[in-house]
C-alpha positions as CSV (number, residue, x, y, z in Angstrom):
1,X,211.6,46.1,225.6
2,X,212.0,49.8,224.8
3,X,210.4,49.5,221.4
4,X,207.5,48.0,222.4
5,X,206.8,50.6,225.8
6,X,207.2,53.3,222.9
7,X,204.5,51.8,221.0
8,X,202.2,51.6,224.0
9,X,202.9,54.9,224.9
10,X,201.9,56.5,221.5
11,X,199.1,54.0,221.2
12,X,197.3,55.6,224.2
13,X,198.3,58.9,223.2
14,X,196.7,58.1,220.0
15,X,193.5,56.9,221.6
16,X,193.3,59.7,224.1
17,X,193.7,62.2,221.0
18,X,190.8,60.3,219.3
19,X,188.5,60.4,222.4
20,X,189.0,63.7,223.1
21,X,188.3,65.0,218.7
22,X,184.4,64.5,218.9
23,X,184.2,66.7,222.1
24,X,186.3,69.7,220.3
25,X,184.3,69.3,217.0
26,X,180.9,69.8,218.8
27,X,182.2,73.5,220.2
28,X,181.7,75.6,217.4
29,X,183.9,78.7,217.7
30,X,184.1,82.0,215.8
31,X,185.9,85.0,216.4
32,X,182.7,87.7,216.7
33,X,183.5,91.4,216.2
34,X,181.4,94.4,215.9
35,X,182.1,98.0,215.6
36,X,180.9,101.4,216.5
37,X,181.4,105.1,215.9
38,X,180.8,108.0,218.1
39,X,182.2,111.6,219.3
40,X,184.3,110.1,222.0
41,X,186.5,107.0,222.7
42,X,184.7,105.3,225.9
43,X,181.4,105.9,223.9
44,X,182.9,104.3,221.0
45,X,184.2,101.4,223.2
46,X,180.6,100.7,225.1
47,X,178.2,100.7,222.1
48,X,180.8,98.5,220.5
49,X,180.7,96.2,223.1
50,X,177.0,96.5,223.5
51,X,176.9,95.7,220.2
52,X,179.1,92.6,220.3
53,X,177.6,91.3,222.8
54,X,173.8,91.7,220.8
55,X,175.6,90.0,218.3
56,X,176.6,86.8,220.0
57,X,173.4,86.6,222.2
58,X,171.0,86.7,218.9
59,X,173.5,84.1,217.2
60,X,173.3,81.6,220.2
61,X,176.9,82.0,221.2
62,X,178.3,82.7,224.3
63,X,181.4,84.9,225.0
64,X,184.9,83.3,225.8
65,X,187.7,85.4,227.4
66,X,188.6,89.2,227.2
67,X,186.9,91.1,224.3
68,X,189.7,93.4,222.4
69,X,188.9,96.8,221.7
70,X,190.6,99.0,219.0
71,X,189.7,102.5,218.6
72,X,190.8,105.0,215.9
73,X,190.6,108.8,216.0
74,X,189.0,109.9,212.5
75,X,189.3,113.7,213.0
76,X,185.6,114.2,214.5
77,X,184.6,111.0,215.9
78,X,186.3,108.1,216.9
79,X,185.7,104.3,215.7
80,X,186.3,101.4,217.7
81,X,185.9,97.6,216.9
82,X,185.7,95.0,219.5
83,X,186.3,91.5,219.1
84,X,186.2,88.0,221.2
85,X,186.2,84.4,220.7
86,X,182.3,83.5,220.9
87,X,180.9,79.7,221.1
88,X,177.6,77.8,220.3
């Protein structure tokens, strides 16, 4: 009787996992990033920001989650990149 309860069970796991692939397939996700460079580190951090979110909108994709900034001091200026996942 055991056997045959563990066959069901990974039966309708295996149909639940099949059901669900075609709705995961259809959501097209990249990670977007964009980057900027400017005197200081908050105007680095909008315009690259600004500029990811340009990015996404004229690519049909909408934002998911927190976007990640990075910013790196290059003696005058400062560049940062920004990055989050992004869906069709």
């Amino acid at each position: 009787m055991g056997m045959l309860k563990a066959v069901v069970v990974i039966g309708m796991a295996g149909s639940i996992l099949a059901a669900a692939g075609p709705a995961f397939a259809h959501s097209h996700c990249v990670r977007a990033g964009a980057s900027a460079t400017a005197v200081t580190s908050a105007l680095a951090t909008a315009l690259a920001k600004e500029s990811l979110y340009q990015s996404n909108m004229f690519a049909g994709r909408k934002g998911k989650g927190p976007v990640a900034v990075s910013c790196k001091y290059l003696g005058v200026v400062t560049k940062c990149k920004a990055r989050q996942v992004a869906c069709k």
